[in-house]
Backbone bond lengths (Angstrom), bond angles and torsions (degrees), N, CA, C in turn:
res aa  C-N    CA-C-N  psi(-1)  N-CA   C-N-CA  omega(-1)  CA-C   N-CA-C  phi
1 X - - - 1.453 - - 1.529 111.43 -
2 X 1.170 114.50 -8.42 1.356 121.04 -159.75 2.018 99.83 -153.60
3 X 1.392 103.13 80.26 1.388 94.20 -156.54 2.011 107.45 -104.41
4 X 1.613 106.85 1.72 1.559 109.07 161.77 1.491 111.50 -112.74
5 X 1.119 105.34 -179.42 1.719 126.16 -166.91 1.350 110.32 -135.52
6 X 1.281 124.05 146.27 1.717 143.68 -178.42 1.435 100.92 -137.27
7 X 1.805 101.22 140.33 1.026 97.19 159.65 1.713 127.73 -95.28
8 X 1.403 135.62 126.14 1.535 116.63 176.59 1.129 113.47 -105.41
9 X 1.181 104.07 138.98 1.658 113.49 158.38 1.308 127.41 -114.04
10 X 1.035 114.13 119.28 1.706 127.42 -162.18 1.699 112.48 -74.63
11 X 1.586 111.50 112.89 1.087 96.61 167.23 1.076 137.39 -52.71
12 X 1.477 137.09 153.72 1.481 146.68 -141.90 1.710 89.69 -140.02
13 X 1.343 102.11 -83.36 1.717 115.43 -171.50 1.555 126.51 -146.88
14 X 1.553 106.28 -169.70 1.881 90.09 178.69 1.835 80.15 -170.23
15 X 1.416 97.40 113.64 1.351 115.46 -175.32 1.785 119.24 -73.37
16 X 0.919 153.98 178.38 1.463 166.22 -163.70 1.680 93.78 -60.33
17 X 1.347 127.18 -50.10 1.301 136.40 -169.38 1.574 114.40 -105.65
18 X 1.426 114.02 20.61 1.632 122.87 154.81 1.363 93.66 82.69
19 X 1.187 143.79 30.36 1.672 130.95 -161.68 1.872 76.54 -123.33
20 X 1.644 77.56 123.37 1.800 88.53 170.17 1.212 103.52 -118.26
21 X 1.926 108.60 155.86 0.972 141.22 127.26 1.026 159.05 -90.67
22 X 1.197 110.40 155.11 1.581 116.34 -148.69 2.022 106.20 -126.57
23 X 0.825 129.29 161.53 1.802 136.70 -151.09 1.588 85.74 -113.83
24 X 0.957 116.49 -163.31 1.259 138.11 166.87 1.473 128.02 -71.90
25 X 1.417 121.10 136.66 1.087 96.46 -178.99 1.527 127.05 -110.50
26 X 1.242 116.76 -174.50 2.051 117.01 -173.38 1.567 84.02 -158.32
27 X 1.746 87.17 155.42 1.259 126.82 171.59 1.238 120.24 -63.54
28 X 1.144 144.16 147.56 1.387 122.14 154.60 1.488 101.66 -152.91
29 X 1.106 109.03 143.62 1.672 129.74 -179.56 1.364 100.26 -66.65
30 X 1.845 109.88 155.02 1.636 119.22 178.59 1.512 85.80 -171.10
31 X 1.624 90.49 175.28 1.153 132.00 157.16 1.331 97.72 -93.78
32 X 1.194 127.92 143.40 1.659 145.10 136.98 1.270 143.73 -120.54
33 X 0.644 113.86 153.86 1.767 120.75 -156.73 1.795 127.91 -167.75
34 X 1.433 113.82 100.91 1.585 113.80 -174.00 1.453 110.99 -62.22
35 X 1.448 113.57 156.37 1.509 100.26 169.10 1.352 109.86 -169.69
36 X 1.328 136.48 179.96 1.548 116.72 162.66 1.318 105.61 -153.60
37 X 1.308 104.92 94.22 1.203 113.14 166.41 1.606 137.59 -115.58
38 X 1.323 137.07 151.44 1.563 125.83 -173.17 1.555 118.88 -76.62
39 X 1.019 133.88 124.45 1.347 117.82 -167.08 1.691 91.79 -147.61
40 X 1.776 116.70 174.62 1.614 112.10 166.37 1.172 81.16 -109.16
41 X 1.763 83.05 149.78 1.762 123.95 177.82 1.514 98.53 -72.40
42 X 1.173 103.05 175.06 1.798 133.46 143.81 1.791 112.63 -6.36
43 X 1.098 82.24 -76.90 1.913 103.89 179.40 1.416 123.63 -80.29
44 X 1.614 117.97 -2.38 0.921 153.43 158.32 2.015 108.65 80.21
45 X 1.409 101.76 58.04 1.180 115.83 -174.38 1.385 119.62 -115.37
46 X 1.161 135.52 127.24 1.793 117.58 -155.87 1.604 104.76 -78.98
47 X 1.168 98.73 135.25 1.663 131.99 -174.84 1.497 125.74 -110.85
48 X 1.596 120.88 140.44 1.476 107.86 176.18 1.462 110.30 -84.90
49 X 0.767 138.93 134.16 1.751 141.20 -177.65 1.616 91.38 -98.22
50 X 1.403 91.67 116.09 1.942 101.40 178.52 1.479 112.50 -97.39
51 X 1.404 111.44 -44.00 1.266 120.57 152.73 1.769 130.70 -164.02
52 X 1.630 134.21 179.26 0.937 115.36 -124.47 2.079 81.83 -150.49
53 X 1.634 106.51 128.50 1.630 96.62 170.80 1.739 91.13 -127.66
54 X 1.751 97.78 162.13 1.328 103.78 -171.81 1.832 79.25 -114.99
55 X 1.496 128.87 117.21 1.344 125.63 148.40 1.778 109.70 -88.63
56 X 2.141 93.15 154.28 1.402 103.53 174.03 1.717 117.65 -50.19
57 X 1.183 107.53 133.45 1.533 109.90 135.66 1.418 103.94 11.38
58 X 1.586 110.69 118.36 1.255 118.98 166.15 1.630 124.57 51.74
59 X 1.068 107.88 30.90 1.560 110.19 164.30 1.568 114.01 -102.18
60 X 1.489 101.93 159.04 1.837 100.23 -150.34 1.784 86.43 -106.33
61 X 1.186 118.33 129.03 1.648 119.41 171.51 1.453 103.87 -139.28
62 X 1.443 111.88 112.82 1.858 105.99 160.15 1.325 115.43 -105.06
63 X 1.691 86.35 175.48 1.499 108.89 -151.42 1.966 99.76 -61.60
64 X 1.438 103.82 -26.40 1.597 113.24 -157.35 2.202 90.19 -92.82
65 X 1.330 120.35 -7.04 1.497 111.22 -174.18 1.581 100.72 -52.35
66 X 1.386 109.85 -174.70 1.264 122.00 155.92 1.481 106.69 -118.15
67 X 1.301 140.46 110.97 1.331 127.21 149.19 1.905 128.28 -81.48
68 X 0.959 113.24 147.59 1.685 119.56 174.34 1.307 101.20 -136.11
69 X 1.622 81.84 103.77 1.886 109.50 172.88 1.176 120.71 -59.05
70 X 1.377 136.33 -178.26 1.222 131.29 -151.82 1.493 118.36 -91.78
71 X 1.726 100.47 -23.25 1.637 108.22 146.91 1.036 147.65 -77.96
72 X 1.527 88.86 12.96 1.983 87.96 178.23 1.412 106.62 104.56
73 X 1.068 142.59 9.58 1.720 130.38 -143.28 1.441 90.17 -145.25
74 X 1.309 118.77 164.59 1.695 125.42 163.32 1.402 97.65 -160.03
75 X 1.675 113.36 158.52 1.248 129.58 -166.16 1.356 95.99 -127.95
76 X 1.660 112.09 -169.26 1.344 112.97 142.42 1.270 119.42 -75.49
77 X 1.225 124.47 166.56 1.239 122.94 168.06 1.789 114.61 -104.30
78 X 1.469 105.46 123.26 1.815 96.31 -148.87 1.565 81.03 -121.59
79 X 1.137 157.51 27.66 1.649 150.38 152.96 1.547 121.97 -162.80
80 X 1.382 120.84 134.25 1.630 105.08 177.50 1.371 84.26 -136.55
81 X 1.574 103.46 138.92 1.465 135.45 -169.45 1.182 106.46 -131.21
82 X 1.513 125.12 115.50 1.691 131.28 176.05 1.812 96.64 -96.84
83 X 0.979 95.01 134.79 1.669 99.58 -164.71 1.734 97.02 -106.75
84 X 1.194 127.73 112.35 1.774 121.12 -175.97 1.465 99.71 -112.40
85 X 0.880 117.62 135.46 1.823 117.04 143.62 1.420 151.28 -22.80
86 X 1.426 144.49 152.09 1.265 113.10 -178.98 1.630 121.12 -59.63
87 X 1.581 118.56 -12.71 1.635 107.30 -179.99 1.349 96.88 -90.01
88 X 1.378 135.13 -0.17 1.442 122.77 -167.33 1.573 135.93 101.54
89 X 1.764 83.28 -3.71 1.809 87.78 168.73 1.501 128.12 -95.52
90 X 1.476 100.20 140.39 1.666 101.59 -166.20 1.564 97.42 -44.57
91 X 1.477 114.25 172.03 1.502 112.91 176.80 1.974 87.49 -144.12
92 X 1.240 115.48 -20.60 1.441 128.93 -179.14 1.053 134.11 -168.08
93 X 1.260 129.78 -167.73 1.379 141.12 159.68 1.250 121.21 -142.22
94 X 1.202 122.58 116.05 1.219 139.41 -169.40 1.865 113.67 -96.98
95 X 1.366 102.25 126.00 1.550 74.59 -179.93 1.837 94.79 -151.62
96 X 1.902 102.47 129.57 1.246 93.43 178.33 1.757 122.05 -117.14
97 X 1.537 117.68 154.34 1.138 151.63 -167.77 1.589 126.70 -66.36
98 X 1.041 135.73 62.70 1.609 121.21 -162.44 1.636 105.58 -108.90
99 X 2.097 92.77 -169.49 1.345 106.47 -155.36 1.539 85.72 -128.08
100 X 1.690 125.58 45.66 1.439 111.50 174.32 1.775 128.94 86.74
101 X 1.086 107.51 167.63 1.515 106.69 -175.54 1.540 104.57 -47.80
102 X 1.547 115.65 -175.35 0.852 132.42 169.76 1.437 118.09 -131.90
């Protein structure tokens, strides 16, 4: 159901001079998929969506991680969407990829 892999690295911190860190990293299974579409970000500012992974049920991703998609590439990460069912159970996590304001 989930037949590519990302790597994340979990933000940690971001010192006096903006230099972040990042924890260790893990694998994690997805869906992936390129795309480009206009959508609002986070802060609710319009964004290019470059591309887009669906993680399992209950996996933890923030806005500040770093992910490296399955081509090699990483973006910001500009939206995270928990996707539930009609009774209310998560079914995923959706989370998409951009290139900044618009």
């Amino acid at each position: 159901m989930f037949p590519s892999t990302v790597t994340r690295y979990p933000y940690v911190s971001k010192d006096a001079h903006h230099k972040i860190t990042y924890g260790t990293s893990s694998s994690i299974s997805c869906k992936y998929a390129k795309l480009s579409k206009q959508m609002s970000g986070q802060d609710n500012t319009e964004v290019l969506a470059v591309a887009v992974t669906q993680f399992p049920a209950g996996t933890t991703i923030g806005y500040n991680d770093k992910i490296v998609l399955p081509d090699g590439s990483f973006s910001k990460i500009v939206k995270i969407n928990r996707i539930n069912n009609h009774i209310g159970v998560e079914q995923c996590v959706e989370v998409y990829y951009g290139e900044g304001s618009i």
